[in-house]
C-alpha positions in Angstrom: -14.1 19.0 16.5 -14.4 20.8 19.9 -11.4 22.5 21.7 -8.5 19.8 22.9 -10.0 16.9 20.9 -7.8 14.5 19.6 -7.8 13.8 16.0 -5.9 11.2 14.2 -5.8 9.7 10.5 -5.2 5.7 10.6 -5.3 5.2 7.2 -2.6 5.5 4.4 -1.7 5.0 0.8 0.8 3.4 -0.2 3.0 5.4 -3.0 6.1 4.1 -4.9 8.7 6.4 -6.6 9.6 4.8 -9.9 7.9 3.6 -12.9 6.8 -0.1 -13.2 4.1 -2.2 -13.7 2.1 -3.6 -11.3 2.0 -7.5 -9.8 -0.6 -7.7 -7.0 -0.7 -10.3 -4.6 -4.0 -11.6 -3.6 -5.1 -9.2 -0.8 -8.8 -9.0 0.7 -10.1 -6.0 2.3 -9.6 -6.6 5.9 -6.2 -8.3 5.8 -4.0 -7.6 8.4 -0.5 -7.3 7.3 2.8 -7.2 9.4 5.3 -5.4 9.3 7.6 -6.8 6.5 5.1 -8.2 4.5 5.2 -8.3 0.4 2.0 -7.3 -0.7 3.1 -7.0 -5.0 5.8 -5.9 -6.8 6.6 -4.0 -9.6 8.3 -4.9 -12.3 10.6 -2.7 -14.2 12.7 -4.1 -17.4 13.8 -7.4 -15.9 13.6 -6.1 -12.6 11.1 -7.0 -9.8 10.8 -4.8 -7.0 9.1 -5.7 -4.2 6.0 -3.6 -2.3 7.0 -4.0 1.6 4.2 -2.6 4.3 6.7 -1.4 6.9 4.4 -0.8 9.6 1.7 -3.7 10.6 -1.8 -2.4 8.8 -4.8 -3.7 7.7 -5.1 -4.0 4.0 -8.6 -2.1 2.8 -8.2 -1.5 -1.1 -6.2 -1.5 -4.1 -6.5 1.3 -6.7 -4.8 0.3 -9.6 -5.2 -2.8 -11.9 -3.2 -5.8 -12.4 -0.3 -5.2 -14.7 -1.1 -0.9 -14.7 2.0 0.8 -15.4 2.3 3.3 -13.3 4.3 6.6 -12.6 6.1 7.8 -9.9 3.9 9.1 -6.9 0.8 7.0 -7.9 -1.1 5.8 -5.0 -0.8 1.9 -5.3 -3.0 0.8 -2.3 -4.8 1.6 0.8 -4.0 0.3 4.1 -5.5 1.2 7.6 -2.9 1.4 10.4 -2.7 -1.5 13.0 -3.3 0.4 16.4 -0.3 0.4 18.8 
């Protein structure tokens, strides 16, 4: 990058912080979500938690499985950023 050029990142993962297992709604790379949309939940004991995108984004990838338990911190998903 040369001097004063502008640099942004449009993408983003999406992270939860607590332990569940994984529900994924049907997504397709290319997506475009709004803001407020459910895009999976996890599901903890009896508990289902939804996944909310609070921004509006364009779904690219999900990278765990269907039903994965995962940690807190783990990346769930991969969204690009709608452009404001």
């Amino acid at each position: 990058f040369g001097l004063g050029e502008r640099f942004s990142i449009t993408e983003a993962l999406v992270v939860w912080p607590a332990w569940g297992r994984v529900q994924a709604e049907p997504m397709w790379e290319g997506q475009p979500l709004e803001k407020g949309a459910v895009i999976g939940r996890l599901q903890e004991g009896g508990e289902f938690i939804p996944l909310v995108c609070h921004t509006p984004a364009v779904f690219l990838a999900w990278l765990v499985g269907e039903g994965e338990r995962v940690a807190p911190g783990t990346r769930l998903a991969r969204v690009r950023l709608a452009e404001a």
